[in-house]
FIDREN-279489 format. One record per residue (C-alpha): x negated, y, z; residue in one letter. Coordinates in steps of 0.001 Angstrom, whole numbers, plus 500000, padded with zeros to 6 digits. Each point is the difference from the previous one (the first is absolute). Layout:
% residues N
XYZA;...
This chain:
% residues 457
195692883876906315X;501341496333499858X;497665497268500386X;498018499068496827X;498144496768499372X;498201499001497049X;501935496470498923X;497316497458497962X;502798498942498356X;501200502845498415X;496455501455499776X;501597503870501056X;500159501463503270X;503966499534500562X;502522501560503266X;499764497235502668X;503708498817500285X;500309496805502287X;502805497648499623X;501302500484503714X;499325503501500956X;500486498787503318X;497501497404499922X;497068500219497844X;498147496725499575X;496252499717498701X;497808496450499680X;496593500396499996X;497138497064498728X;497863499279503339X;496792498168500423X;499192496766498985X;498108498818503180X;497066498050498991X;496989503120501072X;500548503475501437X;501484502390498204X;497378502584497960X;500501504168499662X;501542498398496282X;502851498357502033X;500303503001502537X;501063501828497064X;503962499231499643X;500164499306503996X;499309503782500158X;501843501201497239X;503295498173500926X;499302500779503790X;500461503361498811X;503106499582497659X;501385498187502534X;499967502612502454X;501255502438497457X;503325498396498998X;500323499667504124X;500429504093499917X;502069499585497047X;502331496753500559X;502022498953503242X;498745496483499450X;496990498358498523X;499134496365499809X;496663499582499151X;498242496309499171X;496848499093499485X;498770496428499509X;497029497800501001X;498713497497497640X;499062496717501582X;500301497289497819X;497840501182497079X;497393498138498012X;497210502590501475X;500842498336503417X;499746496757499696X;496512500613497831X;499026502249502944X;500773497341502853X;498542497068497886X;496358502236499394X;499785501422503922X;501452496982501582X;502701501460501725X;503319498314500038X;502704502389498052X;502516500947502507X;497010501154502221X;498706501757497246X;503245501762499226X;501201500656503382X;496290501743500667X;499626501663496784X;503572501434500567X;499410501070503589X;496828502110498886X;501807501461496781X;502998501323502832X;496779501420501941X;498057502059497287X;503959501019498530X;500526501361503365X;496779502142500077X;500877501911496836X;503054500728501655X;502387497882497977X;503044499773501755X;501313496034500004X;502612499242497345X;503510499292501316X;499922496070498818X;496697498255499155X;501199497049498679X;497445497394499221X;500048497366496658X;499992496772502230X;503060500722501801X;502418500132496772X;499645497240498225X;503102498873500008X;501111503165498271X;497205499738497408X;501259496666499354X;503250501367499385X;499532502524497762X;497718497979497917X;503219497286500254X;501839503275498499X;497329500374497078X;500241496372498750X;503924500151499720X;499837502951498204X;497511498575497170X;497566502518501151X;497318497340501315X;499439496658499883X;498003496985502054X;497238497842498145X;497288497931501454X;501009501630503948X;499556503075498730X;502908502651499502X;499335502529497761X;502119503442498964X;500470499830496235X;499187503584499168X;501505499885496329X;503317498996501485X;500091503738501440X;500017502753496648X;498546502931501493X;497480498950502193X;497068501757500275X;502131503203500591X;497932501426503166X;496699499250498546X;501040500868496377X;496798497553498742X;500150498387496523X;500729496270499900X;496305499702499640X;499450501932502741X;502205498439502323X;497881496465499116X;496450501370500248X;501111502322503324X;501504496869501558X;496346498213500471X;501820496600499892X;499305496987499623X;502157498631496981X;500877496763501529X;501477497365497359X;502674499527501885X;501529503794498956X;502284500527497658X;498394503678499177X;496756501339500976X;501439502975501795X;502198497366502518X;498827500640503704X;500556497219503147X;502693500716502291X;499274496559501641X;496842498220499672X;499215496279501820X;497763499811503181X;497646497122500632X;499639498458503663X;497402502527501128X;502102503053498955X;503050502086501670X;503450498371498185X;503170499921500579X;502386497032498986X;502378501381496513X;502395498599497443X;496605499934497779X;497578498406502599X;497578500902503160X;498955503424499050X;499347504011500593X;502046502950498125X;497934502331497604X;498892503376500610X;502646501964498393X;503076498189501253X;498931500645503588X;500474503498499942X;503817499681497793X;500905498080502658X;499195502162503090X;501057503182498883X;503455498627498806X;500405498363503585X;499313503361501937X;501170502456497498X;502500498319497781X;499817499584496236X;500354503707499088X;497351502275501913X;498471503708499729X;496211499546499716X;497220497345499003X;496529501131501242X;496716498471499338X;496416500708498753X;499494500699495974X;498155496699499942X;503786498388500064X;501912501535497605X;499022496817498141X;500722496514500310X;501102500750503434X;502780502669499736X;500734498978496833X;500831496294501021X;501837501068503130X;501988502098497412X;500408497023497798X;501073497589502851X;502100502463501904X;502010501225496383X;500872496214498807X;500291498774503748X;502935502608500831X;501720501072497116X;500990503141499407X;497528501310502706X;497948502820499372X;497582499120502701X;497915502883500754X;501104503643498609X;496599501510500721X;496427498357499395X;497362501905501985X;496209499178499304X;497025501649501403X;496810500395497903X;496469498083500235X;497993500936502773X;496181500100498428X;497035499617500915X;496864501655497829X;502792500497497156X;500819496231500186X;503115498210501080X;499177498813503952X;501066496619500385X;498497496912501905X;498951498422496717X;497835502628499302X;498693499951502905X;499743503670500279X;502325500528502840X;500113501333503490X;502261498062502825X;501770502086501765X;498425498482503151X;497105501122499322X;500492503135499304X;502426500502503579X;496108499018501243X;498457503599498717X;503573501940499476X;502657500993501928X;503243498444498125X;501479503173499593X;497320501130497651X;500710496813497849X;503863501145499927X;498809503452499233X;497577498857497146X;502557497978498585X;502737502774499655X;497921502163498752X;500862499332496351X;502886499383498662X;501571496245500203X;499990499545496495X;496632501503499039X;496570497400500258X;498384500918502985X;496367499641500049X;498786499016503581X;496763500840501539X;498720500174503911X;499354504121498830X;503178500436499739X;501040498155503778X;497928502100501050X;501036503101498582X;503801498976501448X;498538499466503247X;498527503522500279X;503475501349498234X;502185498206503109X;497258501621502767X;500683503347498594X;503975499154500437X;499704498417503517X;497591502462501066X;503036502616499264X;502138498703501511X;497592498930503136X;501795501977503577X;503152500926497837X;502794498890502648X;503418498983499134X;499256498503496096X;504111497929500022X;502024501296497309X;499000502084497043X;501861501256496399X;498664498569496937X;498063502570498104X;502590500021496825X;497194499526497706X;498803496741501695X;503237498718499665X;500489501053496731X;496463498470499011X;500702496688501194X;503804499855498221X;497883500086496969X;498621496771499546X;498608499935503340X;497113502393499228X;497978499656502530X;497235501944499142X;502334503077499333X;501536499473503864X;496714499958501613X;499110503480498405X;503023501148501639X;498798498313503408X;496416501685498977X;502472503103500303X;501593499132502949X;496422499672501755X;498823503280499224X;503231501708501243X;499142498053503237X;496597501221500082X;500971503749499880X;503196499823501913X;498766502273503198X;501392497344502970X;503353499282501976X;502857499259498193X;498515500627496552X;497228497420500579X;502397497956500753X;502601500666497217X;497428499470497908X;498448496843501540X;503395498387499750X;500075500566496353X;496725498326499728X;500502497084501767X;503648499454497884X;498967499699497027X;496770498286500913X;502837497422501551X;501655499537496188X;496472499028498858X;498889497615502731X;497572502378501700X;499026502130502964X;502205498272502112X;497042499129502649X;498927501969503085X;497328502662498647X;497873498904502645X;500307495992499072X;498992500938496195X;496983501754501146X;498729496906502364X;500859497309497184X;496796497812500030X;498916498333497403X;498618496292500132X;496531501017499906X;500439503147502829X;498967497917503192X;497550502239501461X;502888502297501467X;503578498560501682X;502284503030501204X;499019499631503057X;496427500145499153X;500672503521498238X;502097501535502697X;497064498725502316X;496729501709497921X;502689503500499407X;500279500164503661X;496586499483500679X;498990502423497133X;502628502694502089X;497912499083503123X;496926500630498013X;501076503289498966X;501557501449502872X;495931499096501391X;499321502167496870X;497562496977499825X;500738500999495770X;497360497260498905X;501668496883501440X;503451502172498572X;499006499455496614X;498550496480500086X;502779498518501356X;502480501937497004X;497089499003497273X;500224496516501389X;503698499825499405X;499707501598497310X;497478497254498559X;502967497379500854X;502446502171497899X;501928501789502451X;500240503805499578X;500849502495502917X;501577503067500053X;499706502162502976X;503327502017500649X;500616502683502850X;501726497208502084X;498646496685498845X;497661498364497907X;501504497247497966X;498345497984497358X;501057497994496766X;498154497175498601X;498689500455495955X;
């Protein structure tokens, strides 16, 4: 079946047709770097990992951006409070955010452009807006004038009301309408600025991303990803800008959004305060099990987080490593058609890993040889789609966790070979206190007919 994608847009599940089919082209909203990132923000970095690696199998070519935010409001408020001067702050906050990304498995995008290096083209485009009559400067400001543009509002669909209250603005006297939003604002002495037409100053939020993606993918491009939380102002701005900034551009074709991740049937966010870093949790969980738990619903369904329900993905990803733990020769594979088929449908995720559930149990009662392995290749392909199984079976089972220091490897292999010693003394007592003492540090042995080998919890 062709690939299917639910469009925001067009609020229906439509055939993904890209406007090159030779070179599909997707932007992505990344981080703004003022903390680390929370399981919230891991959301869409999995999701579009995944959809990413999908149009790979389907497309010859795929361009894939994703920005990083770092001139934001959020950052300078962030450096001012802990002291820290902005570009450090930004250049750390950014190197940890490519560290927990890479633990879940996210592959890296194929440009990362980041909001301080395009100015010039932010500049520009706003130059674009202001000749057109769709914005205007006032008091260093420039502002989009929203009523010069009849059907905004079109992603969002929000009454005029709507659109005011959802905006959480400030209505400055200097606007001509409430619903206006800054596409240039001024910067004092202490804050990032760039010299303009309209002053010393730093580009709004929305414009930065207009810009970016039309450097890197052109005006016209296939798919627009982000969390739900963006639909509106952002997407709808960058709509706004991009429209009456290139016209006769269509901009995006497809507008992907993933649902709310939750936590105790409320929306996560840091403003709550109610979240998890992803940090942290890479201190008790293996990353994969935060992919896992992520892709476990469906992208556009609220998914409500809990540590349960790491865990619970943890013990899921033993039982597939531990399958496929002594198969030999795992390169290669066929797609089961119904994993495939499962992710061409709005990237159901949930739907593919039943299939991989599948997969697992033919593994489990294939008899050895060439059917193990048959079937061990099929596991490990389509775990490769989603971003997971991809490690050593014996490196998942020694993953450590920040607070597992009574036991390196080399500590383990030590006490098993001891424990053989013990046994082979059939001195049985000092046997099973050094496996219960192992076993108190969360490491689990399994005696086989030619080795014992061991997996931590």
């Amino acid at each position: 079946m062709p690939l299917r994608l639910h469009n925001t847009i067009a609020r229906a599940k439509q055939d993904f047709e890209p406007v090159d089919p030779g070179h599909v082209r997707m932007y992505v909203c990344g981080p703004t770097v003022y903390d680390d990132i929370h399981i919230g923000n891991a959301r869409p970095l999995v999701v579009f990992d995944v959809l990413c690696r999908l149009l790979r199998r389907h497309y010859p070519r795929v361009t894939y951006v994703r920005n990083i935010t770092d001139v934001d409001d959020k950052i300078n408020a962030r450096a001012k409070e802990s002291g820290t001067g902005i570009a450090e702050l930004t250049r750390r906050t950014t190197a940890r955010f490519h560290i927990d990304a890479a633990a879940m498995g996210v592959l890296e995008p194929d440009v990362e452009p980041r909001a301080t290096q395009y100015i010039p083209e932010m500049i520009a485009l706003i130059e674009r807006l202001i000749e057109a009559n769709h914005a205007y400067a006032t008091e260093g400001h420039v502002l989009f004038d929203v009523p010069s543009m009849p059907d905004y509002g079109g992603l969002s669909r929000h009454s005029r009301d709507a659109l005011i209250a959802g905006a959480r603005v400030d209505v400055a006297p200097y606007k001509r309408d409430p619903c206006d939003f800054v596409l240039w604002k001024p910067s004092q002495d202490d804050l990032p600025g760039w010299p303009s037409p309209w002053g010393r100053g730093r580009p709004g939020w929305h414009i930065e991303c207009s810009a970016m993606s039309q450097k890197h993918l052109g005006v016209d491009f296939d798919i627009h990803g982000g969390g739900q939380d963006l639909i509106f102002p952002h997407h709808e701005n960058e709509i706004a800008q991009s429209h009456c900034g290139n016209p006769g551009s269509h901009f995006a074709r497809f507008w992907v959004h993933n649902g709310y991740v939750m936590s105790e049937g409320e929306k996560m966010s840091k403003s709550l305060g109610n979240f998890y870093t992803v940090r942290d949790l890479l201190g008790e969980f293996p990353g994969e099990a935060l992919r896992l738990t992520l892709l476990q619903t469906h992208y556009r369904a609220p998914l409500d987080f809990t540590k349960d329900g790491l865990r619970r993905a943890k013990s899921t990803l033993d039982r597939f490593y531990g399958a496929l733990r002594g198969v030999e020769d795992l390169r290669g594979g066929e797609l089961p058609a119904e994993f495939i088929a499962a992710l061409n449908d709005d990237l159901n995720t949930p739907l593919a890993l039943s299939a991989l559930h599948e997969a697992v149990s033919v593994l489990n009662a294939a008899p050895g040889g060439a059917l193990t392995s048959a079937a061990g290749k099929v596991v490990v392909a389509a775990g490769r789609l989603l971003g997971l199984l991809q490690q050593d079976p014996e490196d998942w089972f020694r993953w450590r966790g920040a607070g597992d220091d009574a036991f390196d490897d080399a500590a383990v292999e030590t006490m098993i070979a001891e424990r053989a010693a013990a046994r082979a003394q059939r001195n049985f007592g000092e046997s099973d206190r050094i496996r219960d003492a192992l076993a108190q540090a969360g490491i689990i042995l399994e005696d086989k007919p030619e080795a014992t080998i061991w997996r931590r919890k």
